[in-house]
N, C-alpha and C positions, 0 to 999 in steps of 0.2 A: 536519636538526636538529629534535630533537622537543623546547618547554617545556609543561611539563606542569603542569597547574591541580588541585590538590591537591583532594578528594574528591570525584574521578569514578570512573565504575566502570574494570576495565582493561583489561578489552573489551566488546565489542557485537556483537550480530548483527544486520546489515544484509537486511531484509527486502525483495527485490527483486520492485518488483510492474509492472516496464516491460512487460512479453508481456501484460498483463491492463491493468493501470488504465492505462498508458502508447498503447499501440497503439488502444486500446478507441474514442478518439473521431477516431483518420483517418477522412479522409473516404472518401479512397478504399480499398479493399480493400488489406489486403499481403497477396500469394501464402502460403500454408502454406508451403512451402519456407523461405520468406523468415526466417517465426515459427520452423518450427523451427529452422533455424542460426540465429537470434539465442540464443533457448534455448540450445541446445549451449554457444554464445562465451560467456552468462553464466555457466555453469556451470564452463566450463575457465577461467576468469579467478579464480574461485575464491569466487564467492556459493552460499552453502549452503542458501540459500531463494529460490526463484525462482516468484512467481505466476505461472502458464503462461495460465490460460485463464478463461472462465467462460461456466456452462451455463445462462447465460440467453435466454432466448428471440431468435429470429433477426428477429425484427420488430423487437424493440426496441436489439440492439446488432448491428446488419448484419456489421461487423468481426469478429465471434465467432463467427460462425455455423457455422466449419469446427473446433468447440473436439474433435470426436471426430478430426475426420482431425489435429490437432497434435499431440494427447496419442497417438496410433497413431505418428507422424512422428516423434517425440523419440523418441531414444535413454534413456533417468533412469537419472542414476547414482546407485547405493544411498549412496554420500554427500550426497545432495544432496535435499532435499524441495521437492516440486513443489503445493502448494496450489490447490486452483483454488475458483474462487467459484460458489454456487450460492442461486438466489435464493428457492426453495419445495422441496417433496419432491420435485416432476418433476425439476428439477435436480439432487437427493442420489441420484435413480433414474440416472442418467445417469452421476454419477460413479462409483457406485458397480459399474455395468456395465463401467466401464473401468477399473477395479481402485484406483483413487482412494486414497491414505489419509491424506488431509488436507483439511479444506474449508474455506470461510470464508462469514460469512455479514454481508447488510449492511442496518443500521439503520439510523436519522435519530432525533436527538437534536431535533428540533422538527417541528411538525403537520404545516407546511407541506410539507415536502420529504416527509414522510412518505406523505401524501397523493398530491402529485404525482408521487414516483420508485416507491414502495412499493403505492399505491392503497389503503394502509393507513390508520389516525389512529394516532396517536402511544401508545397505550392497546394497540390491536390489532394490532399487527403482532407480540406478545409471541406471537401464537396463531397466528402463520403459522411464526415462530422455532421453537416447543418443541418440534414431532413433526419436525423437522430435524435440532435438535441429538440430540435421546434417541436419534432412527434410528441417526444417524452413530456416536454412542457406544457402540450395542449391537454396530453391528460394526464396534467396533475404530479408527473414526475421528477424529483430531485436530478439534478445532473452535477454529476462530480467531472472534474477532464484530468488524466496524468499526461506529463509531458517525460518522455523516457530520452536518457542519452545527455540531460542539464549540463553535464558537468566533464566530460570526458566520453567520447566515443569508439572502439576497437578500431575500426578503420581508419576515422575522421582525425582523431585526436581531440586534444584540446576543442569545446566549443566556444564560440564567442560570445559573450552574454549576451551582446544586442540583439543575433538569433533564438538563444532561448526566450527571451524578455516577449522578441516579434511574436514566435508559435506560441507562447502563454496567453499575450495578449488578445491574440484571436481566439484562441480558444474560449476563452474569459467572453469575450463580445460575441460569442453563437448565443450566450446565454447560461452558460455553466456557473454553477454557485460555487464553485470552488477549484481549483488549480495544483494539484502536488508537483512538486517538481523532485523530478526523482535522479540519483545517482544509482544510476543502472547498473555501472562497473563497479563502484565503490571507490574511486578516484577521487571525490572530492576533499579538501582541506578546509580549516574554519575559515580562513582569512576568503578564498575563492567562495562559500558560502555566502561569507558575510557580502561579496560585491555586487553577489546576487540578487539577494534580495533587496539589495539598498538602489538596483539599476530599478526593481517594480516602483511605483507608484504606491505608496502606504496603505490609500483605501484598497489597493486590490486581494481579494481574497485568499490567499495563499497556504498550504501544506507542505511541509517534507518527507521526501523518502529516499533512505539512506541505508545503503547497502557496505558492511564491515570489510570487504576483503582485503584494505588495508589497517584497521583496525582505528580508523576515523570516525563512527559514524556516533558515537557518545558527546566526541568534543563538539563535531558539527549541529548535534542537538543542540549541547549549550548557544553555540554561537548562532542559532535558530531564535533560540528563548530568548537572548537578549534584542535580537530583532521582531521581537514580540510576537513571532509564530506561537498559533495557541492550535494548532492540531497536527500531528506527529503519525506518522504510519510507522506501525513495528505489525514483527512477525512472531505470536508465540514460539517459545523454546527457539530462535531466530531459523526457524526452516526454511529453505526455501533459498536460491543462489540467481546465478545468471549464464547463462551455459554461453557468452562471449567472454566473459572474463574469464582465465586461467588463475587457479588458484582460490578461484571468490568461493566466501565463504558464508554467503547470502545477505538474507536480511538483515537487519536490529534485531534484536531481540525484544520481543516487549518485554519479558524479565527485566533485561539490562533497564530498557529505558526505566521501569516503576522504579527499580533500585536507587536510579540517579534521581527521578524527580522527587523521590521519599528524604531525599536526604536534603534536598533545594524546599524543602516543605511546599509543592505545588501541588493541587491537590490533583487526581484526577479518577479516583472513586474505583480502583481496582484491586481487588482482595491478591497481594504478591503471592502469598502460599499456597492458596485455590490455583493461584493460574500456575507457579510451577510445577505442582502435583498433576496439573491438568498436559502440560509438555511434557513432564517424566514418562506420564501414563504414553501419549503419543509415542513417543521417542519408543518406546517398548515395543506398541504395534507396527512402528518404520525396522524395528531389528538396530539399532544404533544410538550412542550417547545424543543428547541434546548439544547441540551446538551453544547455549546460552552458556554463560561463566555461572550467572545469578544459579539458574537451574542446578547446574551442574555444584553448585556450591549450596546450595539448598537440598538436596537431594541426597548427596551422598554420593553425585555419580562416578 
């Protein structure tokens, strides 16, 4: 039974970033094999955008380190786009040697984080961005931008929206077709969403990413959809945290989110019981229950 909330959009594209932002902080290693049959299950379950990997350095995300043997390992269906993250040019050299043609690249919307994930200031990291994006563009490459820290920062506090708005905004003008704005800590509330997005400009292309650790990240969707966001990052079986926040208890869940938009009748072409059978199976090879409710209520866990 679907009651539907009059001016949402009436579908959405579910941008699934479990293989990348979800797996990225186990501690232990999952086998390549593992990654790529999750891959695959995401894919036949029927997500049309699936973050696989990212070519960031093996010192700094141990987990990622076999990001050529996944992308060799997957099978990619010409329906289906495979994004991967890449953090400077050596990263765009890399993708680009594995035929790559979509990339994503990641920001901080305050100093601090900037500083300490980026080793940038918040000023300069615009000059590590620009000969990434132009590169990718010249041949042929989608560029996606996250802005991390939107909403609330560990150190910083509270951000100002006219600072997220400013790093979006540039990012947006190197050339990027699209902008997530993400709640890193899971700090944000609908009403602080909603200010946000209403500070962009309409035409600007915009995504959310919403992270639960206060158990906000359902309503902020809603309050997304009514601001007409028509593409949503979730994390299958919601894996995947943020090792600043204490307590965080990661991503969205894409479970969670089909649950909610099944019932809003938006469409977004994802078979619910494939993909929680597909995080039950995961959750097995992690050794630990699924963090989703939907999963977990689906399942039996």
């Amino acid at each position: 039974m679907t009651y539907k909330i009059e001016n949402l959009p009436d579908e959405v594209t579910i941008y699934e970033v479990g293989p990348r932002d979800g797996l990225q902080n186990e501690k232990t290693v999952v086998p390549v094999e593992v990654k790529a049959e999750f891959v695959t299950r995401l894919a036949a379950a029927g997500l049309k955008v699936i973050e696989t990997t990212s070519f960031v350095h093996p010192e700094w995300v141990p987990q990622l380190a076999d990001a050529e043997d996944l992308l060799k390992a997957v099978h990619r269906d010409n329906q289906v786009r495979y994004p991967v993250l890449v953090p400077n040019e050596r990263g765009l050299d890399r993708a680009l040697e594995l035929g790559c043609t979509e990339i994503a690249i990641f920001g901080s919307a305050t100093e601090t984080f900037a500083q300490r994930n980026l080793n940038r200031s918040l000023k300069t990291q615009f000059d590590m961005f620009a000969p990434v994006v132009r590169r990718a563009r010249e041949n042929g490459l989608r560029v996606r931008a996250y802005v991390s820290m939107c909403f609330g920062d560990p150190w910083e506090g509270p951000v100002p929206i006219a600072q997220v708005v400013d790093v979006g905004s540039r990012l947006l003008d190197l050339g990027c077709a699209e902008l997530s704005l993400g709640d890193t800590i899971g700090v944000a509330t609908a009403g602080h969403v909603g200010a946000l997005l209403d500070a962009f400009p309409r035409e600007r292309p915009l995504a959310v990413h919403f992270h639960d650790t206060y158990g906000q990240a359902l309503a902020n969707v809603v309050e997304a959809l009514r601001h007409g966001i028509t593409v949503i990052d979730a994390s299958a079986g919601g894996i995947g945290g943020c090792p600043y926040a204490k307590s965080a208890t990661g991503n969205l869940a894409t479970e969670d989110l089909v649950w909610l938009l099944d019932g809003l009748g938006i469409r977004h072409g994802v078979d619910l019981h494939a993909l929680a059978a597909t995080s039950h199976w995961l959750a097995g090879r992690l050794g630990r229950p699924s963090p989703s409710a939907v999963v977990r209520a689906l399942t039996k866990e």
